[in-house]
C-alpha positions in Angstrom: -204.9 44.1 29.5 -204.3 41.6 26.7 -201.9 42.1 23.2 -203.3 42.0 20.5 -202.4 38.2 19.5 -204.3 37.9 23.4 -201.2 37.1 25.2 -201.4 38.2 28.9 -198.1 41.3 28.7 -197.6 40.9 32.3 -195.7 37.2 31.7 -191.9 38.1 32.1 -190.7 37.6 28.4 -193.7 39.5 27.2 -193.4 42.5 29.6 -190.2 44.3 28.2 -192.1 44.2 24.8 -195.1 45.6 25.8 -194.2 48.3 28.0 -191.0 49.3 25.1 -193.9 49.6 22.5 -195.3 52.9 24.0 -191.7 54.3 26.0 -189.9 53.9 23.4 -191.9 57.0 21.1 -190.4 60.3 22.0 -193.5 61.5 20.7 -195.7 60.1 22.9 -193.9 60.5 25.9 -193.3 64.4 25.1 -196.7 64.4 25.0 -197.6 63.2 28.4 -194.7 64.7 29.9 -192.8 61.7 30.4 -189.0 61.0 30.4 -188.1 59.2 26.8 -185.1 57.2 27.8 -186.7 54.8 30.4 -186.4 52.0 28.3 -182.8 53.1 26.8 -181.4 53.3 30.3 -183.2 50.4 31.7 -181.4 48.4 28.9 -178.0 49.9 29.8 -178.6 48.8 33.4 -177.1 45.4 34.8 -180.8 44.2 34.9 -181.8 45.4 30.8 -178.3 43.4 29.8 -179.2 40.1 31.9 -182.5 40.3 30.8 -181.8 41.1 26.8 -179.3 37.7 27.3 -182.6 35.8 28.4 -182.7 35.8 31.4 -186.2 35.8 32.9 -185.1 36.0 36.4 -183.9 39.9 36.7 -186.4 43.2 37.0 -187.9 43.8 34.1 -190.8 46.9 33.8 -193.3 44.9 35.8 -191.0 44.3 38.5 -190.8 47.3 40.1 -193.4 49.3 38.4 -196.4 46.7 38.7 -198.6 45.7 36.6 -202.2 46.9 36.3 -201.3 49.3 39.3 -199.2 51.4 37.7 -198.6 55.1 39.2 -195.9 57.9 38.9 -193.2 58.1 41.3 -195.4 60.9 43.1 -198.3 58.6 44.2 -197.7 57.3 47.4 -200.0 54.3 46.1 -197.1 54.1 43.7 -194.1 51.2 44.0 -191.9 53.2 43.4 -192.9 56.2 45.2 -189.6 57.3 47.3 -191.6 55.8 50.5 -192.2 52.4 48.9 -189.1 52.0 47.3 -187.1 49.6 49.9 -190.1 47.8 50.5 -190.0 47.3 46.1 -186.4 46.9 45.5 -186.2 44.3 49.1 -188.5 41.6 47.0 -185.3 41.2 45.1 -182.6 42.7 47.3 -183.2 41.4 50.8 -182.1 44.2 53.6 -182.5 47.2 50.7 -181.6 50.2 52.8 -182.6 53.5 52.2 -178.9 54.4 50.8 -179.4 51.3 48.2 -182.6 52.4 47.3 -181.4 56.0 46.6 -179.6 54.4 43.4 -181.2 55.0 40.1 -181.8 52.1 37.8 -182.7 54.8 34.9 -179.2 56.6 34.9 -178.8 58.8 32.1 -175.6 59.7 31.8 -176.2 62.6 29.4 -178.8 64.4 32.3 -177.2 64.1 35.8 -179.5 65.3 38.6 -177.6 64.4 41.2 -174.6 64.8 43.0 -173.8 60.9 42.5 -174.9 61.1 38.9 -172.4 64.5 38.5 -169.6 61.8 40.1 -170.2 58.8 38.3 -170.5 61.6 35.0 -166.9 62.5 35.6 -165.6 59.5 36.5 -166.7 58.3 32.8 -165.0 61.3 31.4 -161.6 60.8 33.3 -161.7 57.2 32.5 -162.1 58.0 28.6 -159.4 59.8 29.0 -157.1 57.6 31.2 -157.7 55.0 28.6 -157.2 57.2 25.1 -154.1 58.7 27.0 -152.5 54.9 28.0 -153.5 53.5 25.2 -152.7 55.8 22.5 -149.3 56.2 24.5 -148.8 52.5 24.0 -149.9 52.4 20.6 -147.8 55.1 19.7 -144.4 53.7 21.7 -145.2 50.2 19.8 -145.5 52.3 16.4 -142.2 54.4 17.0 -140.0 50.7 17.3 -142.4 48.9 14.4 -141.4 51.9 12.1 -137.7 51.8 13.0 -138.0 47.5 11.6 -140.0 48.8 8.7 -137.5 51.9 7.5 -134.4 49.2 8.2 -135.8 46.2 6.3 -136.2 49.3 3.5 -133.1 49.8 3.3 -131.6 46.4 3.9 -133.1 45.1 1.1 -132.2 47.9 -1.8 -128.8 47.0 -0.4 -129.0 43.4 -1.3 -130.1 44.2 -5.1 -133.5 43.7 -6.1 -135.0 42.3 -9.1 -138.8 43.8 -10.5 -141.7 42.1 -9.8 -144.6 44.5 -10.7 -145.0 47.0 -13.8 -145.5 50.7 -12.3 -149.2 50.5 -14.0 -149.5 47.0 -12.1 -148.6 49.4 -8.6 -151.1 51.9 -9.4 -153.5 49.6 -10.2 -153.1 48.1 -7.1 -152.8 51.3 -4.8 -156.2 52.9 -6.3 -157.8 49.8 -5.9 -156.7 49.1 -2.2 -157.6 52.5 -1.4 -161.6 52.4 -2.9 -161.3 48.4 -1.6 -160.7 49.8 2.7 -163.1 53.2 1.9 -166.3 50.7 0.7 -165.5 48.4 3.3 -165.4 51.5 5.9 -168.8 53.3 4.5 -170.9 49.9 3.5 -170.0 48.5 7.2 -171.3 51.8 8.7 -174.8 50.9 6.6 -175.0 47.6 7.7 -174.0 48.3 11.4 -175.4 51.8 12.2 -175.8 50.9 16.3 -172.3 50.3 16.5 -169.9 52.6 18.2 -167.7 53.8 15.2 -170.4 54.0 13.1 -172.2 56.3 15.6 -168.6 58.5 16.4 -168.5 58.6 12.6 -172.0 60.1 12.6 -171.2 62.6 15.7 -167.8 63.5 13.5 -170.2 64.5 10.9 -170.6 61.9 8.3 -173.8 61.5 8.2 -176.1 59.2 5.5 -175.7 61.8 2.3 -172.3 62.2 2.7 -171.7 58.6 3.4 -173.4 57.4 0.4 -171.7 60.2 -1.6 -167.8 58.4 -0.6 -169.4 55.3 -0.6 -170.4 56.1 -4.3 -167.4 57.5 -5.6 -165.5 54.6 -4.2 -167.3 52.1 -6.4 -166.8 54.4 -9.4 -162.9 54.3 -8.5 -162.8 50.5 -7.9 -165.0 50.2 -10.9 -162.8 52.0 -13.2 -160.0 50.7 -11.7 -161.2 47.0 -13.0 -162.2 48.6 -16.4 -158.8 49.4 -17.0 -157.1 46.3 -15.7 -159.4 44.5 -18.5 -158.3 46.6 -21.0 -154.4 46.9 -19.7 -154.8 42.9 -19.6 -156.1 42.8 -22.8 -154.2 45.3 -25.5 -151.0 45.6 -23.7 -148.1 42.7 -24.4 -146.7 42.3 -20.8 -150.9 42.4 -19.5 -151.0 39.1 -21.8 -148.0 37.5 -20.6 -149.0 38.1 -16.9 -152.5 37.0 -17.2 -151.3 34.0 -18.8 -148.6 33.8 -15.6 -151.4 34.0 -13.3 -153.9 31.5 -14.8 -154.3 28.5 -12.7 -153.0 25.0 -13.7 -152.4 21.5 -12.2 -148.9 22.8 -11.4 -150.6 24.9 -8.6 -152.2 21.1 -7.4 -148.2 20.1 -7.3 -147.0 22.8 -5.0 -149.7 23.1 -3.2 -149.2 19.7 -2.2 -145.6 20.1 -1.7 -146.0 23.3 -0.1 -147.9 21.3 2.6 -145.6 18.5 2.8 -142.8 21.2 3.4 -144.3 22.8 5.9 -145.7 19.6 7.7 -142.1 18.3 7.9 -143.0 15.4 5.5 -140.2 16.6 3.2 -137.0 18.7 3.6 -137.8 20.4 -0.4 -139.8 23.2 -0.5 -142.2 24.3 -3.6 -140.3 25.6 -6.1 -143.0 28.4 -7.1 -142.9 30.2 -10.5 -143.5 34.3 -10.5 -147.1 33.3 -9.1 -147.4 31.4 -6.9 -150.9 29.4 -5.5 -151.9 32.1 -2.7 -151.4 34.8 -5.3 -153.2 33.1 -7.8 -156.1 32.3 -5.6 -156.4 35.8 -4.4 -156.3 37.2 -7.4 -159.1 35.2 -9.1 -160.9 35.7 -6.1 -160.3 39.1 -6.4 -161.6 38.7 -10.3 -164.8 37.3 -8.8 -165.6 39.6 -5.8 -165.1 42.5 -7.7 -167.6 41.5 -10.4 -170.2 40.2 -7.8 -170.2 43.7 -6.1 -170.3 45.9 -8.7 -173.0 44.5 -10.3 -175.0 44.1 -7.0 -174.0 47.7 -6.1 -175.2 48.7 -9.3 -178.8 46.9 -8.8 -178.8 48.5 -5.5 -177.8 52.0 -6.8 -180.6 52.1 -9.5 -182.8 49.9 -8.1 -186.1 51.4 -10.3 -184.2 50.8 -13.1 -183.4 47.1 -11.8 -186.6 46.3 -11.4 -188.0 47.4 -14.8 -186.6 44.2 -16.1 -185.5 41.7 -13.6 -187.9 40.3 -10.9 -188.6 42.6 -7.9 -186.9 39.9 -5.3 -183.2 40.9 -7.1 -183.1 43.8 -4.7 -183.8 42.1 -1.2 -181.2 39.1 -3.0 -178.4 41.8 -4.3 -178.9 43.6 -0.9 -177.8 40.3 1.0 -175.2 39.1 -1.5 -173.6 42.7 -1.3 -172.8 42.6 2.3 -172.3 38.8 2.6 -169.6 39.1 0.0 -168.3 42.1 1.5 -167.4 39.8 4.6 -166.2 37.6 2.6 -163.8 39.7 0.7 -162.9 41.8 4.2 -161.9 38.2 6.0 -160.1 37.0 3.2 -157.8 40.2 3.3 -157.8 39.9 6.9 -156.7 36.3 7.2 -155.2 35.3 4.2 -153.7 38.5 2.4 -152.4 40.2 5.1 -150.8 36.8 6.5 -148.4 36.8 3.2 -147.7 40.5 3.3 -147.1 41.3 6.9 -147.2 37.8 9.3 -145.3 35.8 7.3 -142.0 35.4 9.1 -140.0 35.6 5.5 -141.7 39.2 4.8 -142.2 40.6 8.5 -142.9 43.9 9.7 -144.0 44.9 5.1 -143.3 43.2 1.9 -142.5 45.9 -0.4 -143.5 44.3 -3.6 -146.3 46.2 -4.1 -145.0 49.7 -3.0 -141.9 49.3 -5.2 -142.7 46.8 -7.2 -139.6 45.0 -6.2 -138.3 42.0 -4.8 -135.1 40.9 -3.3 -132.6 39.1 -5.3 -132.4 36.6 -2.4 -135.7 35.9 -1.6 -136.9 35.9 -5.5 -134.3 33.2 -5.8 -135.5 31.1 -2.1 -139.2 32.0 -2.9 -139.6 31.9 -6.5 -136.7 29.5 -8.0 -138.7 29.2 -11.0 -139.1 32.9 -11.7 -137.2 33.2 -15.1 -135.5 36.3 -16.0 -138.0 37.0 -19.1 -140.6 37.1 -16.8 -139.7 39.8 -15.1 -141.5 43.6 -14.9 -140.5 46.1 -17.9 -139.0 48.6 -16.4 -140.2 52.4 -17.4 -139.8 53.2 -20.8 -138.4 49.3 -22.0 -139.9 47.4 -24.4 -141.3 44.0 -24.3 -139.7 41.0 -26.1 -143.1 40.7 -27.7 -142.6 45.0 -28.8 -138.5 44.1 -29.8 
C-alpha cells in the first residue's frame, strides 16, 4: 500500500496522515460501523501530543494496530485483540501487565464504558469545578479590594479640584468607539481561531457563525460611524479644530521624547514638560487614525467581496483577508501594551485614570504632568462657547 505521491504510509511521520485521511470522516466510519473519534482521542492521548510535537519515537496508528495486518479488536489474529494486548503494548512498555493493558489509549470522555472511564469522567467534572470555585473566589476577593482603590482614588481626586480635559462629545466618542473596538476584537478573533476553547464555549453558549457575523457587523457600522462623525466633529466644530491642531505631531514631540527618556533613565533630574498632548497620546491616536481606516476598508472588501472584485484584482481578497487580522493584532497589542500601560499601570494613574470617564483631570497632576497645558486649552464645558464662538 503506497500514497498517492508513492511514499511507503507505514514510515512513522507518514502513518498518522494516512491512517487520519480515512478515521477522521464520520461518514465513512458510520458507514462501516466504526467508532469516529479514534484519531481525536488518539491525539488527546500522551502519545498523539508527543507525537504532534515531532516526535517520531512514540505509538503512532501503526504501532499498535500494524500495518498491512490490520484487524478489529475481535480477531484474535488482531494486535490488539484483548489476548494480544500485553504482548503489543510490552514492545514499548517492558513488563505491561494485564492491569496496564486494561487502560484505554482512545478515551472518550464524552462516552464512558467503563467503571474507570465513569471515575476519571467525574474526576474531570469535580476538578472544573474545584477550579471555577477557587479561582473565581480569588478573582472575586482580589476584585472586592481593587474596587475599594478605584471608588477612593474617585473620590480623592474630585476632592483635590479638577480641571477638564475632554469635551462630553470627545467621551462619547470615545466610549462607543471602545465598546465596537473590544466586540470586533471578540467576534473577528473567534473567526480566526475557531479550535480554540472560548471560541468553542462561545459556540456551545449559542453564538454560532450567523449570529457572530451579525455583532460582528453591527460593530463595524458603530466604529464606522463613530469615525464618520469624529471627521466631521473635527472638521465643522471650533474646539474639533483647535484639538486636532493640539494633537498633530511636531518636532517638539522629538524634544520630550528625548527628555522623557533622559528623565526616566536618570540622565536628568527635569522631566518633559508636556503640552495637553503629550507623545504616547499623539502616537496612539494617529495610530488609531490609521488602524481604523485600514480595517474598515478591508472589512468592507471582505464584506462585499463580489462587489470588490468587479473592479480590483481578484488577489485583494486573500490580501484584505490577511491585512484584516494582522492589523487586528496589531491594534489588540498596542492597547494591550502600550494603552493600557498609561491608563491603568502607570504608577502616577493606578488602579483607573478617569480622564476618559469624566473627562477630567486633577489640578495636581495636570500641573506635574502637563505644565504646559494652558488654560485656553482646556475642554468647553456643556453649554460654553469657544473663544473662537465669543
Amino acid at each position: 500500500m503506497t500514497e498517492a505521491n508513492g511514499a511507503d504510509p507505514t514510515q512513522p511521520h507518514l502513518v498518522r496522515r494516512t491512517c487520519s485521511a480515512c478515521h477522521e470522516s464520520e461518514a465513512l466510519m458510520n458507514t462501516y460501523g466504526v467508532t469516529a473519534t479514534r484519531v481525536s482521542t488518539y491525539r488527546s492521548s500522551y502519545h498523539g501530543l508527543a507525537n504532534a510535537r515531532g516526535n517520531t519515537d512514540v505509538a503512532d496508528c501503526a504501532s499498535c494496530h500494524g500495518t498491512h495486518d490490520i484487524l478489529p479488536s475481535s480477531d484474535p489474529r488482531s494486535k490488539v485483540a484483548p489476548a494480544n494486548l500485553e504482548a503489543t503494548c510490552g514492545a514499548c512498555h517492558p513488563g505491561a501487565g494485564s492491569r496496564f493493558v486494561r487502560h484505554p489509549v482512545h478515551f472518550d470522555p464524552s462516552n464512558p464504558t467503563t467503571t474507570g472511564d465513569i471515575i476519571v469522567l467525574w474526576v474531570k467534572r469535580i476538578y472544573w469545578v474545584l477550579i471555577l470555585a477557587v479561582l473565581g473566589g480569588m478573582f472575586l476577593h482580589n476584585l472586592i479590594i481593587l474596587l475599594y482603590y478605584v471608588r477612593k482614588k474617585w473620590r480623592e481626586e474630585k476632592a483635590q479640584g479638577e480641571r477638564v480635559r475632554f469635551a462630553r462629545s470627545e467621551v462619547i466618542q470615545h466610549s462607543l468607539f471602545a465598546l465596537s473596538f473590544i466586540v470586533l476584537v471578540f467576534t473577528g478573533f473567534m473567526l480566526a481561531y475557531p479550535d480554540q476553547w472560548w471560541a468553542q464555549a462561545m459556540l456551545n453558549l449559542g453564538l454560532t457563525e450567523s449570529i457572530r457575523r451579525v455583532i460582528h457587523r453591527v460593530s463595524a457600522v458603530v466604529m464606522i460611524a463613530v469615525s464618520l462623525y469624529h471627521i466631521a466633529w473635527v472638521a465643522f466644530t471650533p474646539y474639533g479644530r483647535a484639538e486636532i491642531r493640539r494633537i498633530f505631531p511636531s518636532l517638539r514631540d522629538v524634544r520630550e521624547f528625548i527628555q522623557n527618556m533622559r528623565f526616566h533613565l536618570g540622565r536628568s533630574e527635569q522631566p518633559a514638560a508636556f503640552s495637553k498632548f503629550d507623545y504616547p497620546g499623539k502616537a496612539e491616536y494617529w495610530a488609531l487614525v490609521w488602524g481604523t481606516a485600514v480595517m474598515a476598508l478591508t472589512g468592507l472588501i471582505l464584506w462585499f467581496p463580489v462587489l470588490a472584485t468587479s473592479f480590483l484584482p481578484s488577489w485583494i481578497v486573500k490580501v484584505s483577508t490577511v491585512v484584516h487580522l494582522f492589523e487586528a493584532w496589531l491594534a489588540t497589542l498596542a492597547i494591550l501594551i502600550f494603552h493600557f500601560f498609561y491608563v491603568i499601570f502607570h504608577p502616577e494613574v493606578y488602579p483607573l485614570s478617569f480622564s476618559m470617564i469624566r473627562g477630567t483631570m486633577p489640578r495636581k497632576m495636570a500641573e506635574h504632568h502637563h505644565p504646559a497645558w494652558t488654560p485656553d486649552m482646556d475642554a468647553p464645558t456643556p453649554g460654553a462657547k469657544t473663544d473662537e464662538e465669543n
